[in-house]
N, C-alpha and C positions, 0 to 999 in steps of 0.2 A: 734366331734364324730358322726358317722355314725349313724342313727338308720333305722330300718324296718319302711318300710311307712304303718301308720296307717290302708290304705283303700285298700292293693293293689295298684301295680302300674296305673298309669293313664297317657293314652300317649296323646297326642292332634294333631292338623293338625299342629302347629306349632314344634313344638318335630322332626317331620318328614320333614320337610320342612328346618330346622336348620341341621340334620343329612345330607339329601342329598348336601346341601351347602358345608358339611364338608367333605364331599367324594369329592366332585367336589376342593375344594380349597387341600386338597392333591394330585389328578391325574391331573389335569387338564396341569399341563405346561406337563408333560413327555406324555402324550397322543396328544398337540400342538406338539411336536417334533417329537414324530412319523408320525403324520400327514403329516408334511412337507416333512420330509424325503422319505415320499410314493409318494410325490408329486414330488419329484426329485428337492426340495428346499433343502437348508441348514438347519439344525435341530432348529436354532435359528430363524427363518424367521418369525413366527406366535409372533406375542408382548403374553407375560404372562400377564392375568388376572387382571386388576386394581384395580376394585371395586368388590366389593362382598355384599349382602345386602339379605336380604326376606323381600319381598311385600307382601299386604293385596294384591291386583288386579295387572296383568299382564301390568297393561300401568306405564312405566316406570317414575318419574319426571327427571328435565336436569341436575340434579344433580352427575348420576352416569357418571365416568370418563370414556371412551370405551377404551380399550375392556373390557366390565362389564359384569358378570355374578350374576343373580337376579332369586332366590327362591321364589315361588308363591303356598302358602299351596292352593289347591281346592276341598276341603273337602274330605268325607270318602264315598266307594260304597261297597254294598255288605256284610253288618253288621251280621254275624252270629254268633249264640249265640252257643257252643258247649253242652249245658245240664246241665253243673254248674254253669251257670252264667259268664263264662269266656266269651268274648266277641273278635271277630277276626273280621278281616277287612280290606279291600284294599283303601291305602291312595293314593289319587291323588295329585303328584307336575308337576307342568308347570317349566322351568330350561329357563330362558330368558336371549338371549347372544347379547349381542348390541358390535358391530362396526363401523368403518366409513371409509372412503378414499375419497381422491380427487374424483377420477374418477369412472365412474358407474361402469364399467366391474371387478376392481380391489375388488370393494365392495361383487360384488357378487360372485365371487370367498373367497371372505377372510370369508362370514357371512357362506358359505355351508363349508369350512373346518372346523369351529369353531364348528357348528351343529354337521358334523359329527365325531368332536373327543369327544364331550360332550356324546352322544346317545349312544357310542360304551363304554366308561367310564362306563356311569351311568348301561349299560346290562355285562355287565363283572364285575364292582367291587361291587359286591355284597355282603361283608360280613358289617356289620355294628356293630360296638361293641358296640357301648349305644342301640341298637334296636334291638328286635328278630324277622329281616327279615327273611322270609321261602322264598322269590318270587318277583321277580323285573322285570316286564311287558314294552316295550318299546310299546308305546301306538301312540305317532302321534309324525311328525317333520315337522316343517314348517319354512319357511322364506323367507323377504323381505327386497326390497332395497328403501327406500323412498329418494329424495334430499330435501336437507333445504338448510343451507353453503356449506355444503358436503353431501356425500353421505352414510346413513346411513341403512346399516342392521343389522334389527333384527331376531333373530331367535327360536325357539320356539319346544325345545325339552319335550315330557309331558311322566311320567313318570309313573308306579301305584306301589305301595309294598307292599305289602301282608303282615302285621303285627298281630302276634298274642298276645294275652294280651291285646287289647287298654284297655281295665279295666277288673279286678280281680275278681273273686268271691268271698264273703265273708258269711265265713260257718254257723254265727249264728248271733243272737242278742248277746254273749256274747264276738263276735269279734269287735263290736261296739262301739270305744271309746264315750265314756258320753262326750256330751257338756261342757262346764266348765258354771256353773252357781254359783252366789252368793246368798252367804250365809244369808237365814234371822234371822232380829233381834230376840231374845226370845222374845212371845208373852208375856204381860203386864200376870201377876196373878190374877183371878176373883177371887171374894171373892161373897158371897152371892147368888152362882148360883143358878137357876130356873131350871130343867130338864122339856121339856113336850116330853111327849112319843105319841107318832102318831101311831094310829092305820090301818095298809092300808085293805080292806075287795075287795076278789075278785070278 
């Protein structure tokens, strides 16, 4: 059963960071397709999305499969309080797209289509059902080709959303649920009490 959360909702940098992963792992292949297709490739040419993951930090470990795309929460800018306590705010995510190829030139062709079908995604699909996105800012796009075995780019879509709600107002102390505390034992019954009355003099 469903209930009303206690406190008002509370969103977090990871809330957001899980959300845009989840927009990214619905558009992502049919936005790879149109890419290609713009490219005067065949619609299936771009491999779909392997690994899907959010990172604490943008430096990937060798774990993720390429072509991997990886969610990087990096915190909140721009905390405005509206007057009742309601709390608004622009979340920043880094969208980190790793690929590979034999060869250098193929690498860097395959990392900037991947970037730019990710950037153009993440500024068009904008409605987000678990989040009351107002605003979705395409902030910076980068990317590079390093060799190791192969030749590996990374690329570096950063994102800002405009959330409003990160936390609730809460109208009173009578909206306050009570701690749960235990119960004490009945004190023992004095018999034979003493009263002394204190006199305090200003």
């Amino acid at each position: 059963m469903t209930t009303a959360p206690a406190f008002g909702r509370i969103i977090g940098a990871d809330d957001v960071a899980d959300a845009v992963l989840g927009q990214l792992q619905e558009w992502m292949t049919a936005y790879l397709a149109e890419k290609a297709r713009q490219a005067g490739l065949d619609a299936d040419t771009l491999p779909p999305i392997r690994s899907w993951d959010v990172l604490p930090t943008r430096t990937p470990g060798g774990e993720h499969e390429p072509p991997a795309c990886l969610g990087v929460p990096e915190g909140i800018r721009g905390v405005v309080d509206d007057g009742t306590g309601k709390l608004a705010g622009q979340f920043q995510v880094a969208v980190v797209l790793l690929v590979e190829s034999i060869e250098y030139h193929p690498a860097v062709r395959l990392i900037g289509r991947y970037t730019a079908a990710a950037a153009a995604l993440l500024v068009q699909q904008r409605h987000y059902p678990d989040l009351p996105v107002t605003a979705v800012t395409l902030q910076r796009v980068d990317w590079s080709v390093r060799r190791r075995n192969r030749h590996q780019g990374e690329g570096v879509v950063t994102v800002g959303l405009h959330v409003p709600g990160i936390v609730d107002p809460i109208a009173g102390p009578a909206d306050v649920p009570v701690p749960p505390t235990s119960t004490p034992a009945d004190p023992p019954i004095a018999t034979d009490v003493q009263v002394a009355v204190v006199h305090t003099f200003d």
